[in-house]
C-alpha positions as CSV (number, residue, x, y, z in Angstrom):
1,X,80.3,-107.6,-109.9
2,X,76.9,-109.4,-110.0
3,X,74.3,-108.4,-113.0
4,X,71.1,-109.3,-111.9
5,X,68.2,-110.4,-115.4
6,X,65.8,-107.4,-116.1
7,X,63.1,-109.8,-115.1
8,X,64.4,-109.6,-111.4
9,X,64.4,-105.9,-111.3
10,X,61.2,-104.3,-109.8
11,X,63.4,-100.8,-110.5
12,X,64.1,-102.1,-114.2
13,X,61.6,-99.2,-115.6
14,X,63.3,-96.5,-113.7
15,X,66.8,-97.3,-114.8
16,X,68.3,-95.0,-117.5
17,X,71.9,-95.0,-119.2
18,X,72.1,-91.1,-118.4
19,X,72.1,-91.5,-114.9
20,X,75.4,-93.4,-115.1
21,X,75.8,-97.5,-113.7
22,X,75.5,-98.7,-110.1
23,X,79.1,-100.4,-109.0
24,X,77.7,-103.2,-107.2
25,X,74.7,-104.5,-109.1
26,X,76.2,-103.5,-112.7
27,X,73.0,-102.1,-113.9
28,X,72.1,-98.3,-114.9
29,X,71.1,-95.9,-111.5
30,X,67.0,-95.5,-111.0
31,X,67.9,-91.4,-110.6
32,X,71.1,-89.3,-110.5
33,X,74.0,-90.9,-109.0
34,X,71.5,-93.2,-107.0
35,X,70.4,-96.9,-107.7
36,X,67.6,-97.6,-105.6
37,X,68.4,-101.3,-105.3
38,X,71.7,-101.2,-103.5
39,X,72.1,-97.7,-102.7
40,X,69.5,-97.4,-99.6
41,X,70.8,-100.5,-97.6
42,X,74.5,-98.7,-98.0
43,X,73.0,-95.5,-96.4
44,X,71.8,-97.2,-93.6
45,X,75.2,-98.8,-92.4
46,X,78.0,-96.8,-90.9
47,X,76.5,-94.5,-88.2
48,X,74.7,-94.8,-84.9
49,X,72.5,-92.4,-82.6
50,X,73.0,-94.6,-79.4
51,X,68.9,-94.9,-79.9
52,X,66.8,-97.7,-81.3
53,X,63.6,-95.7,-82.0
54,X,65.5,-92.9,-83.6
55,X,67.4,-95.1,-85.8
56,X,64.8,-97.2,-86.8
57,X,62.3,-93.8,-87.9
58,X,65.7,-92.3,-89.9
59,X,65.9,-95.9,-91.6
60,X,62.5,-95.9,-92.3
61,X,63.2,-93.2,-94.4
62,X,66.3,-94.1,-96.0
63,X,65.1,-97.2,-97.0
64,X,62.5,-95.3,-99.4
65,X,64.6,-92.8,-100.5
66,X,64.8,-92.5,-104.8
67,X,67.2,-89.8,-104.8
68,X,70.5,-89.4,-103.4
69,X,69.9,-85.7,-102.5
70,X,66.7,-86.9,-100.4
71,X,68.4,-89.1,-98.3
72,X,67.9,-88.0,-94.8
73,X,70.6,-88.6,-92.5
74,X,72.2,-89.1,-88.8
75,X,74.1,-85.5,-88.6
76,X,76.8,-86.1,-86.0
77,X,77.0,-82.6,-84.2
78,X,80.0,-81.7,-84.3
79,X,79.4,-81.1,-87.5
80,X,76.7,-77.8,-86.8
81,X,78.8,-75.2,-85.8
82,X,78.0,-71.4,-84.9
83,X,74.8,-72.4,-83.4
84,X,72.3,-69.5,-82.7
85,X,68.8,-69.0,-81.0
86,X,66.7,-67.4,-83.9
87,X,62.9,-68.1,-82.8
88,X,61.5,-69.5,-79.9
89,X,57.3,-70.8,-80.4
90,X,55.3,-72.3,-77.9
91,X,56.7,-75.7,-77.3
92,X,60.3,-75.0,-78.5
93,X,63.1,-73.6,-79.8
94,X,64.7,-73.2,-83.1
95,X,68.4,-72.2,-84.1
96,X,70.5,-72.1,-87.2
97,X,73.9,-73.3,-87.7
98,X,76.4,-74.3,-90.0
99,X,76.7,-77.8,-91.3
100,X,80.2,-78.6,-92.3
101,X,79.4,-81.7,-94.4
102,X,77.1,-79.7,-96.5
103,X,74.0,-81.6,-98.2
104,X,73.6,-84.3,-100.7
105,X,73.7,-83.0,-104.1
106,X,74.3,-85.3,-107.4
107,X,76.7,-83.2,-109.8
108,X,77.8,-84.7,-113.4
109,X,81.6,-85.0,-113.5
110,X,83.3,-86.8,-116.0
111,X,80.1,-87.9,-118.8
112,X,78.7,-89.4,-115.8
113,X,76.8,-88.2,-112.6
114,X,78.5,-88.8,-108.9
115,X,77.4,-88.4,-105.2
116,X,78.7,-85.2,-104.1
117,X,77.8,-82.2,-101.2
118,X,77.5,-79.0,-101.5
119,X,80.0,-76.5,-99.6
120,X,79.3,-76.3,-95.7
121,X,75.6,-74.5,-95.6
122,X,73.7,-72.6,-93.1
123,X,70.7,-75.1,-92.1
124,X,67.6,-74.8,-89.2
125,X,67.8,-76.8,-86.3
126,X,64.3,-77.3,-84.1
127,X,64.3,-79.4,-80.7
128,X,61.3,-81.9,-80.9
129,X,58.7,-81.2,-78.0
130,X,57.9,-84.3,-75.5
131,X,60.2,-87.1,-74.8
132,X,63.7,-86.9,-75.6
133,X,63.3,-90.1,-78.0
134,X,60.3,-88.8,-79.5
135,X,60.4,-89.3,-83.4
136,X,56.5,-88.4,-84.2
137,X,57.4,-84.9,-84.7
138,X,60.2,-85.9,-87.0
139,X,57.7,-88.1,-89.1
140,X,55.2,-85.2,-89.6
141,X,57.5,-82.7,-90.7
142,X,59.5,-84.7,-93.1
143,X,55.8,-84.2,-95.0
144,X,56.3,-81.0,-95.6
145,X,57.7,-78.9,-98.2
146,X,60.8,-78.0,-96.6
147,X,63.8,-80.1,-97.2
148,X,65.1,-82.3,-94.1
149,X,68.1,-83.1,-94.0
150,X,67.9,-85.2,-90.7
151,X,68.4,-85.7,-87.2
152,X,71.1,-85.1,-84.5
153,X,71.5,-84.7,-81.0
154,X,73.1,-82.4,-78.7
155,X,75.5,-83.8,-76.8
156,X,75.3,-81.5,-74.3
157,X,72.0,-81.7,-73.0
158,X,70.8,-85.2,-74.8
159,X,67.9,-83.5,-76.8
160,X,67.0,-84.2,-79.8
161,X,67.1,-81.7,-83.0
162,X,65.6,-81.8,-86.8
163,X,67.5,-80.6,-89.2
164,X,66.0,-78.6,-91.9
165,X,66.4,-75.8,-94.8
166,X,67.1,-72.5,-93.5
167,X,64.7,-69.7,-94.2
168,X,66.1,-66.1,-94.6
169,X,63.0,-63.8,-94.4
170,X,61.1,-65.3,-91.4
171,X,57.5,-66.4,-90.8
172,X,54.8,-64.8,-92.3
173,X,53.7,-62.4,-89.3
174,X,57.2,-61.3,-89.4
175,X,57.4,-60.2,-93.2
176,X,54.0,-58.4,-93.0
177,X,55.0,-56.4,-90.4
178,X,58.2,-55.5,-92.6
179,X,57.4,-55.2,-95.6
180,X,53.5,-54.5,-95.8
181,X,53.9,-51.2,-97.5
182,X,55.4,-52.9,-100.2
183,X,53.2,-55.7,-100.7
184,X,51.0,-55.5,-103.7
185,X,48.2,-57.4,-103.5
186,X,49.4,-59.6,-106.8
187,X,52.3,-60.7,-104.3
188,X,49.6,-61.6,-101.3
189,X,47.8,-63.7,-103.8
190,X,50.5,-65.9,-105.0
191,X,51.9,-66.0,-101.2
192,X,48.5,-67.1,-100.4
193,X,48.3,-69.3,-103.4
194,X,51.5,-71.1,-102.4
195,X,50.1,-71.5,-98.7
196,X,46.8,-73.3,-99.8
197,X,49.1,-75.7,-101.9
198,X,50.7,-76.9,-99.2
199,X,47.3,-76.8,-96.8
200,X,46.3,-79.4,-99.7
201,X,48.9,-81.7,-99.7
202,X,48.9,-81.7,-96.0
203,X,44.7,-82.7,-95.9
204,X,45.1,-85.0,-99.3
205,X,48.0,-86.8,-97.0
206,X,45.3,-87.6,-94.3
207,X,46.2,-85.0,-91.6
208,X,44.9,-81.9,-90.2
209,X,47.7,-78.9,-89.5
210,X,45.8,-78.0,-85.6
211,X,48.2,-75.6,-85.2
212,X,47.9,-73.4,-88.5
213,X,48.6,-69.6,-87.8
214,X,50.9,-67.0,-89.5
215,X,54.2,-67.6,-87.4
216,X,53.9,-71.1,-89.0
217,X,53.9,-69.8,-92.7
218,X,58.0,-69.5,-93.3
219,X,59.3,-67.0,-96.1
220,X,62.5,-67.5,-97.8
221,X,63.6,-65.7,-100.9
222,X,65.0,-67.6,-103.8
223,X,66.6,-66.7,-106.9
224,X,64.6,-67.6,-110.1
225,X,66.0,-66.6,-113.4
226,X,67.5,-64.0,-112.2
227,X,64.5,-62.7,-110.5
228,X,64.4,-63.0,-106.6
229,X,60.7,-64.3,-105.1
230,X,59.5,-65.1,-102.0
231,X,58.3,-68.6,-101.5
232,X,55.8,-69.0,-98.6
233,X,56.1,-73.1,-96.8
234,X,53.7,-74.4,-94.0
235,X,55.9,-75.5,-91.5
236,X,55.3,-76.8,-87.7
237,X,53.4,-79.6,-88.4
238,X,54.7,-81.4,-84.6
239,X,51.2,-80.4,-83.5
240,X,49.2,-82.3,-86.7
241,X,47.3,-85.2,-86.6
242,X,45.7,-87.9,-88.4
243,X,41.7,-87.7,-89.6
244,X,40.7,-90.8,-87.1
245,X,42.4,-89.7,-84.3
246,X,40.3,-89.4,-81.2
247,X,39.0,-85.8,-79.4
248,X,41.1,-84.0,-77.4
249,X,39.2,-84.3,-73.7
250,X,40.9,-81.4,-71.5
251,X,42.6,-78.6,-73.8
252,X,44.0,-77.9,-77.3
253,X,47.3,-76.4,-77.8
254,X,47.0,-73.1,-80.6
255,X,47.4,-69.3,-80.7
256,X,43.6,-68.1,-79.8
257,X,42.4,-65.8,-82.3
258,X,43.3,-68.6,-85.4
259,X,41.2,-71.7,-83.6
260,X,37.9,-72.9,-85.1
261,X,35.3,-71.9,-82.9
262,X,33.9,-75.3,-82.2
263,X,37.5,-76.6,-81.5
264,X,37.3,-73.9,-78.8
265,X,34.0,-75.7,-77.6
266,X,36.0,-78.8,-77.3
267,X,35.4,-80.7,-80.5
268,X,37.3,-82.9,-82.6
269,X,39.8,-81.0,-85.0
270,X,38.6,-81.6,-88.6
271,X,40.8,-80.1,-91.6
272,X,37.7,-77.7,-91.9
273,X,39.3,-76.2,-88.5
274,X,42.4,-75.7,-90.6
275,X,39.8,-73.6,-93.1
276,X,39.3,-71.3,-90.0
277,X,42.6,-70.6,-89.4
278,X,43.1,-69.9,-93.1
279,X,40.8,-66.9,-93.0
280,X,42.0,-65.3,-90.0
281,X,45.2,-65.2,-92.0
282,X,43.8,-64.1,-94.8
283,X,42.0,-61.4,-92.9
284,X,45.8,-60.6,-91.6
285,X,47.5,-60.0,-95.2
286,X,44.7,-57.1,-95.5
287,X,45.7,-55.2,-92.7
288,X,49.7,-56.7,-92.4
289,X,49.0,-57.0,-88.0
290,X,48.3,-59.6,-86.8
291,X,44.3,-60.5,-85.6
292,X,42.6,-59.4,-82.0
293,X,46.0,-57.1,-81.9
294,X,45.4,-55.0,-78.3
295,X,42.9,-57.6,-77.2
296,X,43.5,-59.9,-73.9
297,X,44.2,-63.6,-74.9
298,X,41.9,-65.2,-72.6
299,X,38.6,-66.8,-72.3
300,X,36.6,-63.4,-72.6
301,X,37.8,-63.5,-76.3
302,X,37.3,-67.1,-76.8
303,X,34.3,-66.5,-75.8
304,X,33.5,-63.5,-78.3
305,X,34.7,-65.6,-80.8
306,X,32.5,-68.3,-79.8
307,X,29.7,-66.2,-80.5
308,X,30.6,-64.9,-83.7
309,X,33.2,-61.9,-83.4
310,X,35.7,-62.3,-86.0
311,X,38.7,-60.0,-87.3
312,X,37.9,-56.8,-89.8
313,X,39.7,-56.3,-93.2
314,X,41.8,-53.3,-94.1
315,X,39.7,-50.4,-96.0
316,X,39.0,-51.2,-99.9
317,X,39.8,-55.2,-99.9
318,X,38.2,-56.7,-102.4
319,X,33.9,-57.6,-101.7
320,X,35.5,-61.2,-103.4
321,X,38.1,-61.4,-101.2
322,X,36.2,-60.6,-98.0
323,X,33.7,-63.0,-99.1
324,X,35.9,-65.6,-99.3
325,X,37.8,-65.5,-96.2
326,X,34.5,-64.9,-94.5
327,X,33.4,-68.2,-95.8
328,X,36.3,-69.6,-94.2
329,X,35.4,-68.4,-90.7
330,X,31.5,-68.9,-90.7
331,X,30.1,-70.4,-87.7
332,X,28.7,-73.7,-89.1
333,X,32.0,-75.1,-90.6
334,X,30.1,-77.4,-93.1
335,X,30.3,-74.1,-94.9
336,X,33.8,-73.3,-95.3
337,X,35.9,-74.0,-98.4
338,X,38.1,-76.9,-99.1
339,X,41.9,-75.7,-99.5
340,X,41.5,-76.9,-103.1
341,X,38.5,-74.5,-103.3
342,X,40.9,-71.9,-102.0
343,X,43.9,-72.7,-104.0
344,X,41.3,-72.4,-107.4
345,X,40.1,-68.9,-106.0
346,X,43.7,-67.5,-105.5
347,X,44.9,-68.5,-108.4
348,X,42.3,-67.6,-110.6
349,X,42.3,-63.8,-109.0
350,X,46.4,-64.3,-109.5
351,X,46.3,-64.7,-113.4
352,X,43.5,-62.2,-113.8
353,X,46.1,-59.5,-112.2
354,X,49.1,-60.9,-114.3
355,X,47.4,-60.4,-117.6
356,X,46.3,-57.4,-117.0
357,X,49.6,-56.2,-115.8
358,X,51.4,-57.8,-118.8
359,X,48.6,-56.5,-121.2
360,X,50.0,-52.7,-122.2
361,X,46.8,-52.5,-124.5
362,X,44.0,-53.7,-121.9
363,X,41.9,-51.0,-123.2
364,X,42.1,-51.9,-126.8
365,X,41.8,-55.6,-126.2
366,X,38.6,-55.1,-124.2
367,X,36.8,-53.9,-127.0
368,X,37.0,-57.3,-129.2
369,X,35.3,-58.7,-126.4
370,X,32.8,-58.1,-124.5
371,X,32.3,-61.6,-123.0
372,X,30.8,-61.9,-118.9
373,X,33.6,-63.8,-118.6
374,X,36.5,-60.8,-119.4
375,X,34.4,-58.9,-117.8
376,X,34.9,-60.3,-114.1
377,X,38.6,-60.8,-114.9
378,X,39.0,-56.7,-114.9
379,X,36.4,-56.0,-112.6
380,X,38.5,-58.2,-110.2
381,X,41.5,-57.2,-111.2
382,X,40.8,-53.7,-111.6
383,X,39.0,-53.9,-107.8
384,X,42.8,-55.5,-106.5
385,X,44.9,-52.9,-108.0
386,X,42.3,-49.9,-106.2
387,X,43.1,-52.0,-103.0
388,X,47.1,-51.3,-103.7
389,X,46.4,-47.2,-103.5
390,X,44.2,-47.2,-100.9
391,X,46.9,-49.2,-98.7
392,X,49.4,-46.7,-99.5
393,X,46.9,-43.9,-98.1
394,X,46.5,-45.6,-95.2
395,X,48.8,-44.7,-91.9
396,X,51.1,-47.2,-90.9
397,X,49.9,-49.0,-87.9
398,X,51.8,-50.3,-85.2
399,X,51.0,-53.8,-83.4
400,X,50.1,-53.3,-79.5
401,X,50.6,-56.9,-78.3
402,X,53.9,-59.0,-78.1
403,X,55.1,-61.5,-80.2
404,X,55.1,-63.8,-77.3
405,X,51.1,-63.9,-77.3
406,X,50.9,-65.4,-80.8
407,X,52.7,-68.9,-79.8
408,X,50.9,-71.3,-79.5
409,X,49.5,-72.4,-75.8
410,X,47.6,-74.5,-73.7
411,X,44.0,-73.8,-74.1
412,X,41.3,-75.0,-71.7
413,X,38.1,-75.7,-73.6
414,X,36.0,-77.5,-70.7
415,X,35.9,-74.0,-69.2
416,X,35.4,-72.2,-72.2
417,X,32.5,-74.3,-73.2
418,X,31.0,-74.2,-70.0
419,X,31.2,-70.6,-69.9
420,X,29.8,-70.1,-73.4
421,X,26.6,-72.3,-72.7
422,X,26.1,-70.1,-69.6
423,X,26.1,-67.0,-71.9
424,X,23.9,-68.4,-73.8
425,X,21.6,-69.8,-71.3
426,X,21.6,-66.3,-69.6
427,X,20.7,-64.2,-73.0
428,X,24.4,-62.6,-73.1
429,X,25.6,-64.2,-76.6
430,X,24.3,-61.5,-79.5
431,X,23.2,-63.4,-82.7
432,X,21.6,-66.5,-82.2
433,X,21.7,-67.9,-85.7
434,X,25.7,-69.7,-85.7
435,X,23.6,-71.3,-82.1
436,X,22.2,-74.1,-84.0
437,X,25.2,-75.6,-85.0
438,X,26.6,-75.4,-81.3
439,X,23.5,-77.0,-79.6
440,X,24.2,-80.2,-80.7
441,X,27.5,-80.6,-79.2
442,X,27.0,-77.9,-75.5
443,X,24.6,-77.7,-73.0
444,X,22.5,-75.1,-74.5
């Protein structure tokens, strides 16, 4: 064995005794079970896809890894058994299965910690849109929240597949229409709170979602000290793109009633389009169906929406609330919140609900102080928990339109905007005032 000087070692600072000793450079592992000097150049030997590109992006990634139970892999396929359709969107299809290897997983055996997997597991499998050898997707994705696990290919047909955690409770649009009778509104907030975390790592990355709806907000229900949660993840990010990337000239892909009305005029998608699509969704968890339900998909409502209709809010939400996600969907999007702005809102409305729900003397407490600041937190709170029993009040209500209509598809904004200036021009369009922001950019 070769023991390389400390002075050599750009990983010296990482290295700990707990994590037990590399056996081919003799020094201690940077993390469990992994040392990030030899161990990436092993992963990367052994295995073949039969394609350059796709071995080169799962390398790519390997060769980065600091964790042995990050390591994303070539998954030969005969190791994905009982392979099922469970979802198909707009530009593809996604199944689970069960992966025989089971993932990486560092467990401490023996005073030290080894590379291990679990036992076989039931894992997502999504075909990647556009060419066969296409590995964009792949690198968009692998910035989400979710785990990947990797790549593999079926051999029947030659496509392509991600491999990713499962989800057992569906997307968001799914759950609501479930479970929206049980949803208290302290379980929307920290749903939503979990959503606008991700929405900010997604824009702090540099990219903008452009497809960012509810059937793209999974659910999946963990165990947490005994106490199961749901866990909301932004997933879908094939369709995202960077900041600097150029216009989109002919159409846009999306689902209609969640796209920024100036992306509908054929504008550049900002992450402020993202914003948009945040408060339709927001608008959504309020009534628990999805938005424009028992409206036509076409460009009649894209061109409403162009001129200001937006979707309604279940009876007794919040003023705060609605005033928020309106923000989100003004017309001049120089005025909508940042996710961060969001993620502070949500958060701060989510504690103000847990302490008065953990408080069994809020009564008592209130009169030590009588502070602007105490008072918000239980007019806020107390104006969330009235939301809860007028929900319950309220008759169940039953969505009109398919599923099928909320995928995402092609949308033709040179029409649209040529339509909407000729509304305007001809003194259909109601409400001039969201006009000024539009004239700069259509022929108004």
């Amino acid at each position: 064995m070769i023991v390389f000087e400390t002075h050599d070692d750009k990983y010296a600072l990482k290295r700990n005794p707990n994590y037990g000793k590399c056996t081919d450079c003799n020094r201690f592992n940077t993390s469990k079970a992994w040392c990030q000097s030899c161990d990436p150049w092993k992963v990367t030997k052994g295995w073949t896809s039969g394609n350059k590109d796709i071995e080169n992006c799962i390398k790519e990634f390997q060769f980065e890894a600091i964790e042995y139970d990050k390591v994303i892999e070539w998954i030969p396929f005969d190791k994905l058994v009982d392979i099922q359709e469970i979802a198909k969107g707009g530009f593809g299809y996604v199944f689970s299965a069960i992966w025989l290897d089971g993932k990486r997983k560092a467990v401490y055996n023996e005073e030290k910690y080894i590379q291990s997997r679990t036992e076989p597991i039931i894992v997502a499998l999504k075909t990647l849109p556009g060419a066969q050898t296409s590995s964009t997707e792949f690198l968009q994705e692998v910035g989400s929240r979710l785990e990947i696990y990797g790549l593999t290919q079926n051999i029947a047909t030659n496509q392509y597949l991600m491999v990713f955690q499962f989800v057992n409770s569906g997307n968001l649009r799914q759950y609501l229409r479930i479970n929206f009778k049980k949803l208290i509104w302290k379980d929307k907030l920290l749903r939503l709170t979990d959503i606008s975390k991700d929405l900010i790592q997604i824009h702090e990355a540099g990219y903008i979602h452009c497809d960012f709806h509810s059937g793209n907000i999974l659910q999946h229900k963990e165990e947490l000290w005994l106490e199961k949660i749901i866990k909301s993840y932004i997933a879908d990010l094939g369709l995202s793109r960077n900041n600097k990337e150029p216009t989109l000239k002919k159409g846009i892909c999306g689902v209609l009633p969640y796209i920024a009305p100036e992306i509908l005029l054929g504008q550049k998608f900002t992450q402020a389009a993202d914003i948009y699509g945040f408060g339709v969704i927001m608008a959504e968890i309020t009534k628990g169906i999805p938005p424009f339900d028992g409206y036509l998909f076409n460009h009649d409502l894209a061109i409403k929406i162009c001129g200001g209709l937006r979707p309604d809010f279940a009876p007794g939400t919040p003023d705060c609330y609605i005033k928020l996600a309106n923000s989100c969907m003004n017309s001049d999007p120089q005025k909508w919140p940042t996710a961060k702005m969001l993620f502070d809102e949500f958060s701060k409305w989510y504690d103000f609900m847990n302490e008065q729900d953990t408080d069994d003397e809020v009564d008592t407490f209130d009169e030590y102080d009588e502070s602007n600041e105490l008072d918000e937190k239980f007019e806020i709170s107390n104006k969330f928990w009235e939301a809860d029993d007028i929900i319950q009040q309220q008759p169940i209500t039953m969505q009109k339109n398919l599923d099928s209509v909320y995928t995402s598809q092609f949308v033709d904004v040179d029409d649209i905007s040529q339509r909407f200036s000729e509304e305007v021009k001809s003194g259909n369009i109601a409400g001039k005032l969201h006009l000024k922001f539009y004239q700069d950019f259509i022929d108004i």
